[in-house]
N, C-alpha and C positions, 0 to 999 in steps of 0.2 A: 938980828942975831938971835933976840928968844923963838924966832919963827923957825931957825936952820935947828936949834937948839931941842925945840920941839920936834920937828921931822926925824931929826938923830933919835932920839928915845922914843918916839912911835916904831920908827924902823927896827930899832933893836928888841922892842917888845914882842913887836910881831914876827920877826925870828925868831924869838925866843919861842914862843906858842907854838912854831912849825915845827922848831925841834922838838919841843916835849911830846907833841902830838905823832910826831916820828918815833919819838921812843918809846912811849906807849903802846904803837904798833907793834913795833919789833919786840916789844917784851910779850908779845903771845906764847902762852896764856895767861892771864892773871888771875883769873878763878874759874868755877866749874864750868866745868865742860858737857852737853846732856848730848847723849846718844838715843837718837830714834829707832825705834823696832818697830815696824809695821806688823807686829806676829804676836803672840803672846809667848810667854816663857817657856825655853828648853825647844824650841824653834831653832832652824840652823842659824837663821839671821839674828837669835839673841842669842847664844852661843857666842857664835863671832862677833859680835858687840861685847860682851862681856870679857873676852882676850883682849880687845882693842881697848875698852874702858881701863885694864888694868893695865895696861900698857904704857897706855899715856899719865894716866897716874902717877907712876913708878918714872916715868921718860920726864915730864914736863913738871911736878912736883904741885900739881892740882886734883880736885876731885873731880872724876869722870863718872858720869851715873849709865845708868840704861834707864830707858822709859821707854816702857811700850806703852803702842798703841792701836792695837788689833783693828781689823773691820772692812767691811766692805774690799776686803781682796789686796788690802795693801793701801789704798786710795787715802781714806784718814791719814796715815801718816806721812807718807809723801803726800801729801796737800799741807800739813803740817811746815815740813821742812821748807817747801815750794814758799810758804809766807813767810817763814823765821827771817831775822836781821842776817844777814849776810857778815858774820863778823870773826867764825872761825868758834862759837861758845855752843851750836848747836848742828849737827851732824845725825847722818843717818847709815845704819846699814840695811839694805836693802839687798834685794835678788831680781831675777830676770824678770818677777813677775812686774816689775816695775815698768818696763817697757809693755810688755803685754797687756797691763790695763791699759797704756795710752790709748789701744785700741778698742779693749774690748767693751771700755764703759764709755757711754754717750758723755760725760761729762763726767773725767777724771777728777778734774781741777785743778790740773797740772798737766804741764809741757814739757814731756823728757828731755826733751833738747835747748829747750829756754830756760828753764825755771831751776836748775840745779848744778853742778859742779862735780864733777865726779875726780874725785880724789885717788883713790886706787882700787886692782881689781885685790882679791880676796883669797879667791879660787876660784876655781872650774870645776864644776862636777859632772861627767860627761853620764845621760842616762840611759841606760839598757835597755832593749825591747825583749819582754819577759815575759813566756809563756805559762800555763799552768801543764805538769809536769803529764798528766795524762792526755794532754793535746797530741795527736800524731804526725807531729813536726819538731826536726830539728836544725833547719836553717830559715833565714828571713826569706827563703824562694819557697821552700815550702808551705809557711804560713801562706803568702802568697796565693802559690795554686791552690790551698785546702779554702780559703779565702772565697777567692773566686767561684770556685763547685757549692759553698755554703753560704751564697750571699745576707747576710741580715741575721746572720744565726750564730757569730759568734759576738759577744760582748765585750767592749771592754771598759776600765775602771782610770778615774782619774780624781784628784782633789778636789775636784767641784768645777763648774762650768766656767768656761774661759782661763781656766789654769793650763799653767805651762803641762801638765802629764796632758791635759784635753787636748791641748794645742797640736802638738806631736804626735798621740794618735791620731786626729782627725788628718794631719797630712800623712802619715803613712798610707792611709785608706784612701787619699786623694791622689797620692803617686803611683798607686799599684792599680790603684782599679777597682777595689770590694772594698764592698758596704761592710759595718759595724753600728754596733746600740751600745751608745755614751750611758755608762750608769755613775755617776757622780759621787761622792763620798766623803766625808768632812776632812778628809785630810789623804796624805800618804799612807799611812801605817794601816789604815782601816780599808784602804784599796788593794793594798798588798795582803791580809789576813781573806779578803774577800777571792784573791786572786788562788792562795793556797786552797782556796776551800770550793772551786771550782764557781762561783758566784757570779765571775767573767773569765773572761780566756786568755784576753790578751791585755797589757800594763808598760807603759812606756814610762820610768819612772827612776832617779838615780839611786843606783848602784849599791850605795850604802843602805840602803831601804829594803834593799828587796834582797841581797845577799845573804844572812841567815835564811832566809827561805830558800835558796839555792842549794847552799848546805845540807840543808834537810831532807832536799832530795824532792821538794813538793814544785818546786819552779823550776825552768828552765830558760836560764839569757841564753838568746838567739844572738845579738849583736851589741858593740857600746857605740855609742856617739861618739866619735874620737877619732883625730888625722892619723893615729898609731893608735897601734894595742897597748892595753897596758900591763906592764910586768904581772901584776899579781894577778892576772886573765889572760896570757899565753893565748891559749887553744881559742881564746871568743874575738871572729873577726868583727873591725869595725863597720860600719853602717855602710861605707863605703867601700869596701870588699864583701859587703852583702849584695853592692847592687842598690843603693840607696842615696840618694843626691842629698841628703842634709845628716848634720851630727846632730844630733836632741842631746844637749848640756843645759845645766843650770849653774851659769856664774855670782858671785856673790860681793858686792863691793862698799866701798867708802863714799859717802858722797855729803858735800855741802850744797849750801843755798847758791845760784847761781852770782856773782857779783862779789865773792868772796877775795878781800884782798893776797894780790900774789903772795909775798910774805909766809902769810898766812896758810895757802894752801902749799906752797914747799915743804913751810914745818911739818905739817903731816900728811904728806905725800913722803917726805926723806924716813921719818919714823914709820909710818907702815909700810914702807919697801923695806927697811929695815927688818921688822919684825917675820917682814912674809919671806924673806933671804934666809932667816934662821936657821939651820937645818934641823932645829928639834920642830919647828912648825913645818916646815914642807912631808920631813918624816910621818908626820901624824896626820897632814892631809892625802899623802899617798896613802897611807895604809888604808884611809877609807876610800881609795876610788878617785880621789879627787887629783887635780894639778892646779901648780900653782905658778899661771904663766905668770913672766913680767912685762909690764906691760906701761907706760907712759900714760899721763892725763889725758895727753890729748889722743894717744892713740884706745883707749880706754872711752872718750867720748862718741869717736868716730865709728866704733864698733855698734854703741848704742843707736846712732842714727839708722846703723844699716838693719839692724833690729828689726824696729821699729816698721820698717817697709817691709821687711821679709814677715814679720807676722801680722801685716797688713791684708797681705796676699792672702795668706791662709786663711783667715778670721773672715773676711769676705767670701772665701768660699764657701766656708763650713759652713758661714751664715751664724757664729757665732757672737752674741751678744749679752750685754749686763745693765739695768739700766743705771 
């Protein structure tokens, strides 16, 4: 009898512990929440970190921080996230260049497709091919044939070697046929002042970046990245009614540790579909150039694989590497 007696209150104990340990799950989150930024401040990826910290804040009724952690191309902090506990307290935003390292550094330290959870996409920011305005070209066939007659002799500019602008000039110049000289630059903004200022010719770079220089009459888009034109660029066809086999976009997304429990990753996969639905947010992503597809985790993961091999391809060509 004390033996059945004992078995009954072991058993019930140890339900008891499943359940608590169940609703502790399901009460995510219970305290702060840290957001990784592989960039340093006023970066688009801490930007959009900073909407989504405030977000969830204001949504879950916890502190959500940012913490950057610039370097090495991204790599520190997705290496970062790649080791965090899988538990739904530690998150990252990141951009395309995430996949792009997988390739271009001999040892990321990280596995885009193993090591991480990708929660939602963000946006899309489809990037322009942008000429400097005294070039004597004004379509992507032009560039082309002036291209071809001037092998080696025109320049052009990107955020440093193995970045998503390098990436996409180097395959322009591998689909058409003519050479270019990669001049590298610490970021966007200083490859586009280089671009206005004749320094190099040609700038594959998104939209938002390079459009006051449009304006001003010192650049010139030839083409966007993009399956459609987009409203506020009517007259600029896509790369693809240029005559050009790939869109050059840079997407921007959510992502946890790989092993993150389901639960967990619904609550904010539902809150950032949420947020990115908004129409004061899609509003304000249009107006700079961007979309903002929707998009499922898993279809959001599946995208990433295919990446990852399509800038395999090119990164092998170009013979592009980091160590």
């Amino acid at each position: 009898m004390k033996i059945r007696i004992w078995i009954a209150s072991a058993t019930c104990a140890f339900a008891s512990l499943l359940t608590g340990a169940a609703s502790a799950q399901d009460k995510y989150p219970e305290r702060q929440i840290s957001i990784i930024v592989a960039a340093t401040p006023g970066n688009a990826n801490d930007i959009l970190a900073r909407v989504i910290a405030r977000r969830l804040s204001e949504k879950f009724g916890v502190p959500a921080i940012v913490d950057n952690k610039p370097g090495a191309g991204g790599t520190i902090g997705a290496t970062l996230l790649a080791r965090a506990k899988p538990d739904g307290y530690t998150l990252m935003v990141q951009s395309t260049s995430l996949t792009t390292a997988q390739v271009v550094y001999k040892k990321p330290g990280f596995d885009v497709e193993k090591d991480f959870t990708p929660i939602a996409m963000l946006a899309l920011a489809p990037m322009g091919i942008f000429v400097n305005a005294t070039l004597p070209v004004n379509t992507v066939a032009e560039l082309i044939a002036y291209g071809k007659k001037n092998q080696g002799k025109l320049n052009f500019g990107s955020s440093g070697n193995g970045s998503i602008m390098h990436i996409n000039s180097e395959r322009l110049a591998l689909d058409t046929g003519f050479q270019m000289v990669h001049i590298p630059y610490t970021g966007g903004a200083p490859a586009v002042t280089a671009l206005m200022a004749n320094d190099i010719q040609v700038l594959t770079v998104d939209i938002a970046s390079a459009i006051a220089a449009v304006r001003a009459g010192k650049v010139r888009m030839l083409a966007i990245g993009s399956t459609e034109r987009l409203p506020a660029f009517p007259s600029v066809p896509t790369t693809g009614e240029a005559g050009l086999p790939f869109n050059p976009a840079v997407w921007y997304g959510l992502f946890a540790p790989a092993g993150v429990p389901a639960n967990v990753q619904k609550a904010l996969f539902d809150e950032i579909s949420a947020m990115v639905n908004d129409p004061t947010y899609r509003t304000d992503m249009e107006s700079k150039g961007s979309q903002v597809p929707v998009l499922s985790s898993a279809q959001f993961k599946n995208m990433l694989s295919i990446e990852v091999n399509k800038y395999r391809e090119v990164i092998t060509k170009a013979k592009i590497q980091q160590e």
